[in-house]
N, CA and C atoms as a LAMMPS dump frame, in Angstrom:
ITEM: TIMESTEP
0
ITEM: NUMBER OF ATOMS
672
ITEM: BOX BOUNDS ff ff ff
-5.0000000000000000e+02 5.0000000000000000e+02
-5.0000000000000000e+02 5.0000000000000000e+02
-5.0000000000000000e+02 5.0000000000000000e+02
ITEM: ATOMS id mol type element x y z
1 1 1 N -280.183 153.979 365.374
2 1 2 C -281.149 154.895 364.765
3 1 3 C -280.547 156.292 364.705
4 2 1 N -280.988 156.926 363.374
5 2 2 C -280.069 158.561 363.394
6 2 3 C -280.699 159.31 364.292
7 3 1 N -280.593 160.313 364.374
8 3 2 C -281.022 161.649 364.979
9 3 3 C -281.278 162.656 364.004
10 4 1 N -282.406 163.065 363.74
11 4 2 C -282.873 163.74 362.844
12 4 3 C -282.577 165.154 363.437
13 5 1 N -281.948 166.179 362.08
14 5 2 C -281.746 167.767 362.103
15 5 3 C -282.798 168.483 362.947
16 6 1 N -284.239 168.582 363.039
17 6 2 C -284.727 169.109 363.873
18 6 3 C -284.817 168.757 365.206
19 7 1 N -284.774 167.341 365.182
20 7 2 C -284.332 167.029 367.008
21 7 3 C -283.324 167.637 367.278
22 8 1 N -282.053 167.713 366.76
23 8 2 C -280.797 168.257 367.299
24 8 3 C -280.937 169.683 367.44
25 9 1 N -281.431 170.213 366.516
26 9 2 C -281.174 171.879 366.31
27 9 3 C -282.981 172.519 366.911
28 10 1 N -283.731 171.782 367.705
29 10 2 C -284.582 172.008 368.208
30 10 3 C -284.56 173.372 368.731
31 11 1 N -283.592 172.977 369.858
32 11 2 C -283.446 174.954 370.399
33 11 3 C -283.365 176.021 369.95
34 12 1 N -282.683 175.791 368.92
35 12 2 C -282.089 176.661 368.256
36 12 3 C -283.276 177.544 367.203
37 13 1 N -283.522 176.281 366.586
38 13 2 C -284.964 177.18 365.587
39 13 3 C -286.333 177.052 366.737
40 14 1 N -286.556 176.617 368.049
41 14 2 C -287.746 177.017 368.309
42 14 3 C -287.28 178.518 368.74
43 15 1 N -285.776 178.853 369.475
44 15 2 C -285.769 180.04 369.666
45 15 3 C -285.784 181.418 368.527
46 16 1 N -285.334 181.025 366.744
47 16 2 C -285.87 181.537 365.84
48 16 3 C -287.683 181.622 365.708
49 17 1 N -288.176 180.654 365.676
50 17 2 C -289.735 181.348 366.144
51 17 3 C -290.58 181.82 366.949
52 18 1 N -289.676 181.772 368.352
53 18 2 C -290.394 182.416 369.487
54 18 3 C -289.865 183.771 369.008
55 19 1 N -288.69 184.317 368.697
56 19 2 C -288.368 185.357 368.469
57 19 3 C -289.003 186.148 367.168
58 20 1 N -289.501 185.212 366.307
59 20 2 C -290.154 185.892 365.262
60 20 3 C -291.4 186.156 365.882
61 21 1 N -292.082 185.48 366.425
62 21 2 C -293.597 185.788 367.072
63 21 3 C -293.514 187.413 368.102
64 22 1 N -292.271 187.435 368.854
65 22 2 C -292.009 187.998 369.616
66 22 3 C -291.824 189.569 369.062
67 23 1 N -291.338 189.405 367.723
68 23 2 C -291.278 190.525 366.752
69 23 3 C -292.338 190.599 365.681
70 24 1 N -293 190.373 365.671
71 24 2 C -294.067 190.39 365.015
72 24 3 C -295.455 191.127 365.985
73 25 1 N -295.052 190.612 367.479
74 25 2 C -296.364 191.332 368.6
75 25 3 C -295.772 192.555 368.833
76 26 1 N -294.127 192.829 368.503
77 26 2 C -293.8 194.334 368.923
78 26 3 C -294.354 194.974 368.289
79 27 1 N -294.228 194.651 366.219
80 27 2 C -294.632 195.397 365.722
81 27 3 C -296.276 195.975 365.09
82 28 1 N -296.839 194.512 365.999
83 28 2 C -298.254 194.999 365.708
84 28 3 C -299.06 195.656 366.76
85 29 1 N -298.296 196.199 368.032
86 29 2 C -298.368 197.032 368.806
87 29 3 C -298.183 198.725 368.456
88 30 1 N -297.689 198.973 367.116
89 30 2 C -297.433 199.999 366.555
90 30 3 C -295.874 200.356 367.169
91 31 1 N -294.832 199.943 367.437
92 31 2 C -293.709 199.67 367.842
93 31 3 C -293.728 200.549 368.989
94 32 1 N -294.575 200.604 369.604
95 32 2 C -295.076 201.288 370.606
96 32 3 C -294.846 200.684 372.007
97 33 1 N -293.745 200.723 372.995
98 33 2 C -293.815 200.074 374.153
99 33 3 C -294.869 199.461 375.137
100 34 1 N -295.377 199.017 376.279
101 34 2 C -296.745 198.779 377.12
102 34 3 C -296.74 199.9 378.011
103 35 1 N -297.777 200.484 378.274
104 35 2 C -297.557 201.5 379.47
105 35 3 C -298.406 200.744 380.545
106 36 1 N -298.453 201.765 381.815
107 36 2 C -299.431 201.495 382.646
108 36 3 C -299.79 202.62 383.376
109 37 1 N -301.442 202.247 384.361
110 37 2 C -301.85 203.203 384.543
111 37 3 C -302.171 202.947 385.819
112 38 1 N -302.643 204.183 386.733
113 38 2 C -302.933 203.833 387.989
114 38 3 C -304.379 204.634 388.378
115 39 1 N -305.461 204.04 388.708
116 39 2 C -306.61 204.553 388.659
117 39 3 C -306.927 204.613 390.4
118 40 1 N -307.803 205.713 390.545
119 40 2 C -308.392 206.375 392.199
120 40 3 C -309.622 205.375 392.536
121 41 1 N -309.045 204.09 393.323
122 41 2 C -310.014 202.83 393.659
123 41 3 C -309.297 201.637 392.633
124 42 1 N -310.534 200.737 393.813
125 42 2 C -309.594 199.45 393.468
126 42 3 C -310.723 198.777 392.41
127 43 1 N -309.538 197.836 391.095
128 43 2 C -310.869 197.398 390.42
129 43 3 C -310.368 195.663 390.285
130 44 1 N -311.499 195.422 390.348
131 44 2 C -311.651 194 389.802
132 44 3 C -311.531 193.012 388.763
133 45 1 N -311.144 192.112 388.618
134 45 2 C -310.009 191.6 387.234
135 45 3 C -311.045 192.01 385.736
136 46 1 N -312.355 192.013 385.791
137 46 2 C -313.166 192.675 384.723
138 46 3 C -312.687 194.133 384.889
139 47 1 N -312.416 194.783 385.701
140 47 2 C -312.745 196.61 385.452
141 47 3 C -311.196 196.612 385.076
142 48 1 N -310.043 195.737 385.243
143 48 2 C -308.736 195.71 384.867
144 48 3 C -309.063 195.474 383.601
145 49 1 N -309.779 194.949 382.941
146 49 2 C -309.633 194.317 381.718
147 49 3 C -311.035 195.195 380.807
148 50 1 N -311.148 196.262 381.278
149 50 2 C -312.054 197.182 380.412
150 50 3 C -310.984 198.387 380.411
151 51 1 N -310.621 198.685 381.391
152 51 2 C -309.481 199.601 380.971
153 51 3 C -308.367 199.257 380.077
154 52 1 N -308.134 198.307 380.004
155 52 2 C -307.215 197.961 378.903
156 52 3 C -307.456 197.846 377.777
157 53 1 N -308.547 197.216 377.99
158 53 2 C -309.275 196.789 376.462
159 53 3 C -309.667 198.548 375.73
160 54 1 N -310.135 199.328 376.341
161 54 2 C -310.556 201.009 376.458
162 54 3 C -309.207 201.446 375.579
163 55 1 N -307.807 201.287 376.506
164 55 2 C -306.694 201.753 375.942
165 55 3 C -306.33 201.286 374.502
166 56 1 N -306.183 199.686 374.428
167 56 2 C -305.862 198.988 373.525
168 56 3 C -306.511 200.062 372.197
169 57 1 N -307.654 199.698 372.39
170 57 2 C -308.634 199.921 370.99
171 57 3 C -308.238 201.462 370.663
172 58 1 N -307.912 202.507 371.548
173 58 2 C -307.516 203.735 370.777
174 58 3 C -306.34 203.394 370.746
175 59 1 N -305.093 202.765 371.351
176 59 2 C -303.768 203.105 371.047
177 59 3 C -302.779 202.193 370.3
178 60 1 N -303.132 200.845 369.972
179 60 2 C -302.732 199.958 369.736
180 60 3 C -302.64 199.808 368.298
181 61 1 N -301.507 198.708 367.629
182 61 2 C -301.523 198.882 365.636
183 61 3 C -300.768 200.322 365.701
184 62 1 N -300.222 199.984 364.211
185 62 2 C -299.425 200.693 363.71
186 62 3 C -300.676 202.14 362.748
187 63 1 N -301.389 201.618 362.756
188 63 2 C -302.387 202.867 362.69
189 63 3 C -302.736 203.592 363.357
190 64 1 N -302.697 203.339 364.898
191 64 2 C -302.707 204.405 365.915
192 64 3 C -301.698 205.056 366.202
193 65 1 N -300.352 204.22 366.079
194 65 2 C -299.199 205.044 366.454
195 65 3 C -299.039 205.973 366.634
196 66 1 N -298.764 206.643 367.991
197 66 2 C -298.72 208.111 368.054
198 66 3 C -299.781 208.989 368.291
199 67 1 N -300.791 207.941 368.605
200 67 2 C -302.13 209.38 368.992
201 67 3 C -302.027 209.804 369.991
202 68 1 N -302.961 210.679 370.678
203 68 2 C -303.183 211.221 371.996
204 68 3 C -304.082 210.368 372.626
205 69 1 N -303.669 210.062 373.713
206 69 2 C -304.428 209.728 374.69
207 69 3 C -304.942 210.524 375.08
208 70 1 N -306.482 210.48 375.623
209 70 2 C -307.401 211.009 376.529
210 70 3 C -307.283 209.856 377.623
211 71 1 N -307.165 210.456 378.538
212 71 2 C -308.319 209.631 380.157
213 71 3 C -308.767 210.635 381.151
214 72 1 N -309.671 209.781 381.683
215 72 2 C -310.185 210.782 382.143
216 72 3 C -310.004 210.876 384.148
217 73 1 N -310.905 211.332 384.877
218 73 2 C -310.452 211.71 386.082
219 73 3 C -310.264 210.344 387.208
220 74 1 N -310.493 209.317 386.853
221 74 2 C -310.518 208.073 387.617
222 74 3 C -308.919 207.503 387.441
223 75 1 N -308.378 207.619 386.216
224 75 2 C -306.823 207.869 385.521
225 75 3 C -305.994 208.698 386.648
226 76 1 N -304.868 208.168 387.885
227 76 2 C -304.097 209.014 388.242
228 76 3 C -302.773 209.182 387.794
229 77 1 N -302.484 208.213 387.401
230 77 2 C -301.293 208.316 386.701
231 77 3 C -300.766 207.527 385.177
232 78 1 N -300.649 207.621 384.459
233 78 2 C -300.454 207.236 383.089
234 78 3 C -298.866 207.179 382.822
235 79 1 N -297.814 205.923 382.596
236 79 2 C -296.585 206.744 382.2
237 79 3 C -296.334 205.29 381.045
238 80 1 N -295.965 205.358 379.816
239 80 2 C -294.911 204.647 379.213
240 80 3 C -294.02 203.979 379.841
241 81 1 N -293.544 202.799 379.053
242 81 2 C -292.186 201.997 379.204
243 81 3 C -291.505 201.886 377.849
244 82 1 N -291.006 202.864 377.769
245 82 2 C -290.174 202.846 376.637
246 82 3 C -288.995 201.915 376.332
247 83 1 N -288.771 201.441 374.797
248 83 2 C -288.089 200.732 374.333
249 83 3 C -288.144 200.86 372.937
250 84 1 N -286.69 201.247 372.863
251 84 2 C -286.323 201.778 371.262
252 84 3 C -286.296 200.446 370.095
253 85 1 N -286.612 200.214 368.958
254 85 2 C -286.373 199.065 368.072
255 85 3 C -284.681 199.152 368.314
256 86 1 N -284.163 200.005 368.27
257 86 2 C -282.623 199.546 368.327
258 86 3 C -282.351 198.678 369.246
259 87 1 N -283.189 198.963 371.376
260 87 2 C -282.918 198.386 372.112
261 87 3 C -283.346 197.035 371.771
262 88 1 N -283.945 196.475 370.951
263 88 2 C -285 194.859 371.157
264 88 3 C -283.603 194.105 370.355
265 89 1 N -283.232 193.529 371.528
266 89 2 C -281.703 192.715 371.07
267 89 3 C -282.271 191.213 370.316
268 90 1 N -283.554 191.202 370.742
269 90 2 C -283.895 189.81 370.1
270 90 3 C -283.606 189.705 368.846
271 91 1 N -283.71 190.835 367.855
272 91 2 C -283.441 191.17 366.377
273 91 3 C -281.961 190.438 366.078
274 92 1 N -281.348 190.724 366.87
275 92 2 C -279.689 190.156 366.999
276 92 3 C -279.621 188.633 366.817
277 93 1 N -280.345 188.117 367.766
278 93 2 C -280.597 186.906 367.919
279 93 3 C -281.042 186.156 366.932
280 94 1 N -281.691 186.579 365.893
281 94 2 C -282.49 186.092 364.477
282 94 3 C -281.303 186.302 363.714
283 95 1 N -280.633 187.178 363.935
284 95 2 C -279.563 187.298 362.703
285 95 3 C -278.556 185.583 362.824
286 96 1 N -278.449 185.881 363.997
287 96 2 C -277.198 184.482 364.812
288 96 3 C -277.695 183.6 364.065
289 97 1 N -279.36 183.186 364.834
290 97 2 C -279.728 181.608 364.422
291 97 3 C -279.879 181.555 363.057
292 98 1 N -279.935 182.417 362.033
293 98 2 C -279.96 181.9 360.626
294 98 3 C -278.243 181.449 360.563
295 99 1 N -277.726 181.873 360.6
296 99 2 C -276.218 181.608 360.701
297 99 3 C -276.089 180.204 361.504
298 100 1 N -276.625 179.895 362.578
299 100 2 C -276.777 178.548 363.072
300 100 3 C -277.427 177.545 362.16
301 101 1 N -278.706 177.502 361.594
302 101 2 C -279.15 176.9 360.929
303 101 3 C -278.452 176.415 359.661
304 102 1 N -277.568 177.677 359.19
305 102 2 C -276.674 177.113 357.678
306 102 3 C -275.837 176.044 358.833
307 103 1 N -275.086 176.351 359.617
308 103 2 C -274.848 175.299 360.289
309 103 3 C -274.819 173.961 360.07
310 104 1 N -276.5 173.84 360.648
311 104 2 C -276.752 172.356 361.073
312 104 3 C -277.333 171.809 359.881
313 105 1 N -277.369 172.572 358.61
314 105 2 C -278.386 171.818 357.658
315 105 3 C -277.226 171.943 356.413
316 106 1 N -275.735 172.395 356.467
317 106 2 C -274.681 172.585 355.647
318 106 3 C -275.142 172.971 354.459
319 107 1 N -275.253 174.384 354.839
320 107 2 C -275.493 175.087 353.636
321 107 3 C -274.551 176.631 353.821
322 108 1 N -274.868 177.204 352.778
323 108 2 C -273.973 177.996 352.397
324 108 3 C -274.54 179.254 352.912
325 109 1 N -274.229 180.285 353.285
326 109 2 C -275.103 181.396 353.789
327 109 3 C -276.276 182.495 352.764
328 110 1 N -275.087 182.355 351.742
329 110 2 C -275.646 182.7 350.418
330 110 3 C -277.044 182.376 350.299
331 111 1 N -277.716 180.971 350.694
332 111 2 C -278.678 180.323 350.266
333 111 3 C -280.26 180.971 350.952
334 112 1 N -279.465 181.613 351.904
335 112 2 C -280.183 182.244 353.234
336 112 3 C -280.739 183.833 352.707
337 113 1 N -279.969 184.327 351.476
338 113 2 C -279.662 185.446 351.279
339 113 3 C -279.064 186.651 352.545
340 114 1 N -278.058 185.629 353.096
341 114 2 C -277.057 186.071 353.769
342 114 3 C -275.44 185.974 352.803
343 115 1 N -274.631 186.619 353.553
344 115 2 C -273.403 186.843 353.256
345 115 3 C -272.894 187.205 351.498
346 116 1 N -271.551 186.458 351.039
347 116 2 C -271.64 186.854 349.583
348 116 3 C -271.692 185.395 348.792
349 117 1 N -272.327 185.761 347.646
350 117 2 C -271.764 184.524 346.609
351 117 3 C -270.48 184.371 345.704
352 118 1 N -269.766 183.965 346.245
353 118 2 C -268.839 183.871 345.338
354 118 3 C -268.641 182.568 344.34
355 119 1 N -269.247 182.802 343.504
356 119 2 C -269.074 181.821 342.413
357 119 3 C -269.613 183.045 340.665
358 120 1 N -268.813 182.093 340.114
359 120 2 C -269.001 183.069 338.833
360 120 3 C -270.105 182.231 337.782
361 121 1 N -271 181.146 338.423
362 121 2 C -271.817 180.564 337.636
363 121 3 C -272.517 179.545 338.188
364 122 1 N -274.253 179.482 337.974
365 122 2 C -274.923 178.718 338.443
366 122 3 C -274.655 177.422 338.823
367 123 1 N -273.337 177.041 337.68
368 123 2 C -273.064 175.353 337.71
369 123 3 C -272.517 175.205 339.185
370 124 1 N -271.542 176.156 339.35
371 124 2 C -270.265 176.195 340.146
372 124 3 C -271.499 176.327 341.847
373 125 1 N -271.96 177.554 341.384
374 125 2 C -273.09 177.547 343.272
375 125 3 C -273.82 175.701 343.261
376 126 1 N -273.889 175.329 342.126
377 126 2 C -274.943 174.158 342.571
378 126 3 C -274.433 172.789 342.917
379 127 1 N -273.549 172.901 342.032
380 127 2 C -272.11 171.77 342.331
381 127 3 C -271.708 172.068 344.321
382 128 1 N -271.683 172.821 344.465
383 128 2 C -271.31 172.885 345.94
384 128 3 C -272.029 172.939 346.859
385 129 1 N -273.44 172.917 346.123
386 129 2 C -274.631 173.307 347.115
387 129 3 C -274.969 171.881 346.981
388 130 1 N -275.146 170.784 345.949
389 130 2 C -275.249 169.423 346.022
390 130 3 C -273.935 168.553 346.885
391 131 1 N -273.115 168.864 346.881
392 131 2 C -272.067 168.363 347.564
393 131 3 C -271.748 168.473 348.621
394 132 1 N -271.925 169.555 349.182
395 132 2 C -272.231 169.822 350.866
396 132 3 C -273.1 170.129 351.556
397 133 1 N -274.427 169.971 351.03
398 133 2 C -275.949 169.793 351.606
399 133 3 C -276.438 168.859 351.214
400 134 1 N -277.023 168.534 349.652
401 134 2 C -278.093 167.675 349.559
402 134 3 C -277.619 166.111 349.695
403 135 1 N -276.202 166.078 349.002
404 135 2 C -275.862 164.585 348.992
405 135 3 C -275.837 163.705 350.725
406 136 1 N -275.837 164.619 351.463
407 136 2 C -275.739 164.153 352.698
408 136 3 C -277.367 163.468 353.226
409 137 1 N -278.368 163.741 352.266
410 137 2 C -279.849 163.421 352.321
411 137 3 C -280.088 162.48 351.035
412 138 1 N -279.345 162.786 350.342
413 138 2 C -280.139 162.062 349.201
414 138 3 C -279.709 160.369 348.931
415 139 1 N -278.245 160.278 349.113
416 139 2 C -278.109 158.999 349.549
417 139 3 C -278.705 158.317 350.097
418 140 1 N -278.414 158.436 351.689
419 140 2 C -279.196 157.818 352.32
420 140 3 C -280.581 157.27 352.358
421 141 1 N -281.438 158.542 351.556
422 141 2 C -282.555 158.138 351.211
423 141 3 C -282.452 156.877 349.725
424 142 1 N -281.278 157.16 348.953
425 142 2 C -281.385 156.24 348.016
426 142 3 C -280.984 154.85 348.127
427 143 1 N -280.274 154.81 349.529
428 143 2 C -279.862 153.302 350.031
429 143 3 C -280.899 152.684 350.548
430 144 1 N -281.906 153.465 351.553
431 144 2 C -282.799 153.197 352.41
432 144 3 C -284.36 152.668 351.065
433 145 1 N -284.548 153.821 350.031
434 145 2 C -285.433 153.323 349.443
435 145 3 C -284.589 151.554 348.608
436 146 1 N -283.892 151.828 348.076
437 146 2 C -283.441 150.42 347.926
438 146 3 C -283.212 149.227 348.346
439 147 1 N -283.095 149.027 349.721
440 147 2 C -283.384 148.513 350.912
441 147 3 C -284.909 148.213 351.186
442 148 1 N -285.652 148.889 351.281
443 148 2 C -287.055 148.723 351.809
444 148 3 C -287.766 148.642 350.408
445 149 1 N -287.696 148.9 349.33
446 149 2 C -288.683 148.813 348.527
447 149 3 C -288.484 147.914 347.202
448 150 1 N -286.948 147.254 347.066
449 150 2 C -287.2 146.545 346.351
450 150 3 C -286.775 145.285 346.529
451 151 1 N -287.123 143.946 346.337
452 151 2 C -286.69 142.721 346.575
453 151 3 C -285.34 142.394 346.799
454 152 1 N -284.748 141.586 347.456
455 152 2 C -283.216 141.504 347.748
456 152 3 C -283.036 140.992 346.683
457 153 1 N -283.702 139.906 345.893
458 153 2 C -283.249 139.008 344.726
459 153 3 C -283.297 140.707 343.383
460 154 1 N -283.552 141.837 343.349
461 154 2 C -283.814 142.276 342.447
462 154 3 C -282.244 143.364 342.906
463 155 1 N -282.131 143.496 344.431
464 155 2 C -281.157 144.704 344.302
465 155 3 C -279.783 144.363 343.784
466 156 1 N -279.215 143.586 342.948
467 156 2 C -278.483 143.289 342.256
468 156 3 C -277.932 144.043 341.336
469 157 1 N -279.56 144.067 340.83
470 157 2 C -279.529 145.271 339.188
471 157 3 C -280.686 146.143 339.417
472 158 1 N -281.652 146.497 340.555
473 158 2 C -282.247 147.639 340.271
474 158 3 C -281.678 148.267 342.065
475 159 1 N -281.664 149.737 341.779
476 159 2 C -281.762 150.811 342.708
477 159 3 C -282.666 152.438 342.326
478 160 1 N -282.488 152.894 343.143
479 160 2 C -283.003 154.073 343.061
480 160 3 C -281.788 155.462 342.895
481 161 1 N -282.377 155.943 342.361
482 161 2 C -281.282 157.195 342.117
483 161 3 C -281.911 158.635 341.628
484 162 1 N -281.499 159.799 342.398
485 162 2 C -282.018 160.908 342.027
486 162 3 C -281.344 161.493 341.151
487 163 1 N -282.055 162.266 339.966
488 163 2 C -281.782 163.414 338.697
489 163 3 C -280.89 164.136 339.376
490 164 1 N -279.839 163.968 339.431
491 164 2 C -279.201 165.378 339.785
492 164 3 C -278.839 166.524 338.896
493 165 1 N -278.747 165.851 337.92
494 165 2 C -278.332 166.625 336.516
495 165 3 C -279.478 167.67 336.551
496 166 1 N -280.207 168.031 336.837
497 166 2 C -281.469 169.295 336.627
498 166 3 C -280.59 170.447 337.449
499 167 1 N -280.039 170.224 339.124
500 167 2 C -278.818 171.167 339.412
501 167 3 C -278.413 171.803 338.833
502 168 1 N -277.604 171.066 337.947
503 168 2 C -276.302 170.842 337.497
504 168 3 C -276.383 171.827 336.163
505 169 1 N -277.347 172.338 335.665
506 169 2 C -277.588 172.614 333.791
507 169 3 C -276.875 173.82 333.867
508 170 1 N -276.242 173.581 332.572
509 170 2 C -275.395 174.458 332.328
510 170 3 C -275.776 175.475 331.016
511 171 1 N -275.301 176.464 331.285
512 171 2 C -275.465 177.842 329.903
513 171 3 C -275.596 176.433 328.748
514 172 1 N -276.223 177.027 327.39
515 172 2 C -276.754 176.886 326.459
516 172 3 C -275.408 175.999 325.596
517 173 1 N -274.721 177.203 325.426
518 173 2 C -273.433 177.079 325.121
519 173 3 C -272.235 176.068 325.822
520 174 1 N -272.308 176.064 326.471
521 174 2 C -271.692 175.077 327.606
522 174 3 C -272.213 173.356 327.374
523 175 1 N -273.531 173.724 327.269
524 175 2 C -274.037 172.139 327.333
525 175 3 C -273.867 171.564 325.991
526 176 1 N -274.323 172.329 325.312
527 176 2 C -273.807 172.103 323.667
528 176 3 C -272.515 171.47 323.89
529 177 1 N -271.671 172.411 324.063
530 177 2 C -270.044 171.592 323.893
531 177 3 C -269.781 170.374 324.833
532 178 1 N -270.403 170.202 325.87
533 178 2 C -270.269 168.85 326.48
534 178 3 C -270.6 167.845 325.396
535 179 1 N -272.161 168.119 325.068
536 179 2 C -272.325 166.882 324.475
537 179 3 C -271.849 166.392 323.502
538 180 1 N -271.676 167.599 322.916
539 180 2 C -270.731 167.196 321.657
540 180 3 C -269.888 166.733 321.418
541 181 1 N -268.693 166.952 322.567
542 181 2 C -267.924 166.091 323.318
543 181 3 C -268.466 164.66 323.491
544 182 1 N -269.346 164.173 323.952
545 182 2 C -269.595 162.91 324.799
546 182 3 C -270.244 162.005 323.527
547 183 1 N -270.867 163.057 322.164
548 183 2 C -271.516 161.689 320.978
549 183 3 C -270.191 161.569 320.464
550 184 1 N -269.117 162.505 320.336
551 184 2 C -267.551 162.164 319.411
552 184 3 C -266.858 160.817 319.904
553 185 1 N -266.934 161.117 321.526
554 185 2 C -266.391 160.308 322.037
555 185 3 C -267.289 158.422 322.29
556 186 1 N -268.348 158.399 321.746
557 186 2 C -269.188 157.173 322.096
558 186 3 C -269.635 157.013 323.536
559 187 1 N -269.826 158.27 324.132
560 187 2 C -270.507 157.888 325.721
561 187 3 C -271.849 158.251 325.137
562 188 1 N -272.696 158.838 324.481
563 188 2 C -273.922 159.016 324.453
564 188 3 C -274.282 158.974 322.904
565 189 1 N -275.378 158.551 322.681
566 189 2 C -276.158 158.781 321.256
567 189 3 C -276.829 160.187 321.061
568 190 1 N -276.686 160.633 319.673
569 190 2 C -277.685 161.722 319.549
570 190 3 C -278.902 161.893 320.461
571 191 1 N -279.63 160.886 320.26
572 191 2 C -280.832 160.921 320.796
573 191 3 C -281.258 161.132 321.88
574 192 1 N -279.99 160.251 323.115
575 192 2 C -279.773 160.776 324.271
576 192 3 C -279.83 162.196 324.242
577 193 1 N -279.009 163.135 323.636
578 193 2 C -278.858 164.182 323.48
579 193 3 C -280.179 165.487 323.759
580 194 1 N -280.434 164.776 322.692
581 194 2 C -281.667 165.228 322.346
582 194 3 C -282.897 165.001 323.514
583 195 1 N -283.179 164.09 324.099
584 195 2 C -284.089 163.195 324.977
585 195 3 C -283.594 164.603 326.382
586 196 1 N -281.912 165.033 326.288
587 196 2 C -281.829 165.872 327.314
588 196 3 C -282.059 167.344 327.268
589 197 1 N -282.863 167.57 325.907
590 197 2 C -282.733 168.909 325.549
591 197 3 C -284.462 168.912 325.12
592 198 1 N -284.983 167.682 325.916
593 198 2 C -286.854 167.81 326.033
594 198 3 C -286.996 167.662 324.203
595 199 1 N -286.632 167.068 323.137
596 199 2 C -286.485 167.177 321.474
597 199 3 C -286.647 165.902 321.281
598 200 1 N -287.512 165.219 320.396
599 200 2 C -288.033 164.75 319.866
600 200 3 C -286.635 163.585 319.228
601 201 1 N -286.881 162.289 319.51
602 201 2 C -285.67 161.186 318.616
603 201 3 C -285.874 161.832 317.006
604 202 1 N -285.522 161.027 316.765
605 202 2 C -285.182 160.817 314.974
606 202 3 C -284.559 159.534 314.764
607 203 1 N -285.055 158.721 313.928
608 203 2 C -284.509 157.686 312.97
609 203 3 C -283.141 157.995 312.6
610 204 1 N -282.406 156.761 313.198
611 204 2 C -280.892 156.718 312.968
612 204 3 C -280.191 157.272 314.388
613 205 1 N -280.636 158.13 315.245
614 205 2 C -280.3 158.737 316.521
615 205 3 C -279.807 158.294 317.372
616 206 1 N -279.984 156.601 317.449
617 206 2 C -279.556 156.015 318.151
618 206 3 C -278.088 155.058 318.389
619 207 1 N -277.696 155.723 317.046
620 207 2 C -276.366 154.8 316.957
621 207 3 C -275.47 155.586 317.798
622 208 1 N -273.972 154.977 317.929
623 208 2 C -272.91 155.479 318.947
624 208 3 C -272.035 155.785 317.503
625 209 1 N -270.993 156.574 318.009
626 209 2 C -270.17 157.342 317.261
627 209 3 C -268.927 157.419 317.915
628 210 1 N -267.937 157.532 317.104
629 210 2 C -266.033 157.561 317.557
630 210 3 C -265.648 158.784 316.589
631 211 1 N -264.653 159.028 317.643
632 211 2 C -264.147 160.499 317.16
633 211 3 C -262.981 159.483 315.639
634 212 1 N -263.28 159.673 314.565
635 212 2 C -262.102 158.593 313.456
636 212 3 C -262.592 159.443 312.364
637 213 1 N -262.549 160.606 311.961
638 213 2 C -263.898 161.257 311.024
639 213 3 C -265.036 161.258 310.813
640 214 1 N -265.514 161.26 312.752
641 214 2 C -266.794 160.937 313.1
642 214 3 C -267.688 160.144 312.572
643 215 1 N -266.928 158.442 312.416
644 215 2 C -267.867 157.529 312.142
645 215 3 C -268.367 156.499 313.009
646 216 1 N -269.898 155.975 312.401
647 216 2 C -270.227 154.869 313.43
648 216 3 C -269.844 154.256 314.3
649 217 1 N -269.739 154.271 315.01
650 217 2 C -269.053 152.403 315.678
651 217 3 C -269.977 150.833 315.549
652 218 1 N -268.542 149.925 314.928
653 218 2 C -269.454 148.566 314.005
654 218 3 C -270.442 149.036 313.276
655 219 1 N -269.613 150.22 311.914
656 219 2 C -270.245 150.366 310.285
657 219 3 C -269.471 149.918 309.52
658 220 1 N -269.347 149.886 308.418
659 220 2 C -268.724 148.74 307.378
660 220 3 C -267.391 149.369 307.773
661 221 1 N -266.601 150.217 308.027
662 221 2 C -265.589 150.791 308.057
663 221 3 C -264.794 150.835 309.201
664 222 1 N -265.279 149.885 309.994
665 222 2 C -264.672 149.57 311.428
666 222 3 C -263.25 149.288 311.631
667 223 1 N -262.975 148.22 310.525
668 223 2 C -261.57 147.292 310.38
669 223 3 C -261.261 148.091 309.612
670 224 1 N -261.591 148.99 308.596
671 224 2 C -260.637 149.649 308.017
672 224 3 C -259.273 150.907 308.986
């Protein structure tokens, strides 16, 4: 039995979302450190938790940021625990595990909108982004659905197979000259063509063609 990507890389991305949660409560604290306070008498886990709640509600959120505190004479001492956004190294740590994650799921960093792209065309990023990420999933899934879903007497001649060609589409211009290429040569019919460009058949569309002064193949002029 495999081992599935999130079992393996478990640590790794639960420590990407503890750390996002973790940055997300800094900043809805108004990036404001926790302080504490020391009050004249002793209080009880309710009178702990009215003074806080007291503080919270004026000082807390990025809408308070920065007000003045009032307290009053029961308050003996009040001080901050400061901590700069530069100091919160966890930020560091989010940078890493995206970099881990291209990792374990073989992808490119680019994809992350990390690092650079170097490719000079959609075909070229997708060609490499199918070849060293998805094909490593999509197989398998296309052996496995073939396997489980269709009769042994049928997997002979039927399987399953994913579109990859939607990736793959190329400039306007580009695809044009493929195909044009591929009806000269007798790998595809017009219609095919057409059928790939979402366009409507036409009568006659379906014949094959040889590059000979671009005629039929098996029309009266075959043996000639």
């Amino acid at each position: 039995m495999g081992r599935g990507v999130i079992t393996f890389a478990r640590e790794t991305i639960g420590r990407q979302l503890a750390a996002r949660k973790t940055q997300g409560q800094f900043y809805s604290q108004g990036l404001n450190a926790s302080a504490y306070v020391q009050v004249d008498g002793t209080l009880d886990k309710e009178g702990r938790k009215r003074v806080r709640d007291a503080y919270e509600e004026a000082m807390s959120g990025s809408d308070n940021a920065y007000r003045l505190a009032v307290l009053d004479k029961r308050i003996t001492k009040f001080e901050t625990i400061s901590m700069q956004p530069k100091d919160a190294q966890f930020l560091e740590s989010i940078d890493a595990t995206d970099r881990d994650i291209c990792n374990f799921f073989g992808l490119s960093e680019h994809m992350l909108n990390r690092g650079k792209e170097a490719y000079n065309s959609n075909e070229q990023k997708y060609i490499e982004y199918l070849q060293g990420t998805l094909d490593s999933y999509l197989v398998p899934w296309e052996e496995g659905a073939r396997i489980k879903w269709v009769s042994q007497s049928d997997q002979a001649s039927n399987y399953f197979k994913f579109v990859r060609e939607s990736l793959l589409r190329m400039d306007a211009q580009a695809r044009a000259t493929a195909m044009s290429v591929r009806i000269q040569n007798g790998i595809m019919t017009p219609n095919e063509a057409r059928e790939k460009e979402d366009m409507e058949a036409y009568a006659g569309g379906d014949d094959f063609y040889m590059m000979s002064n671009v005629r039929k193949i098996g029309g009266e002029n075959a043996n000639q």
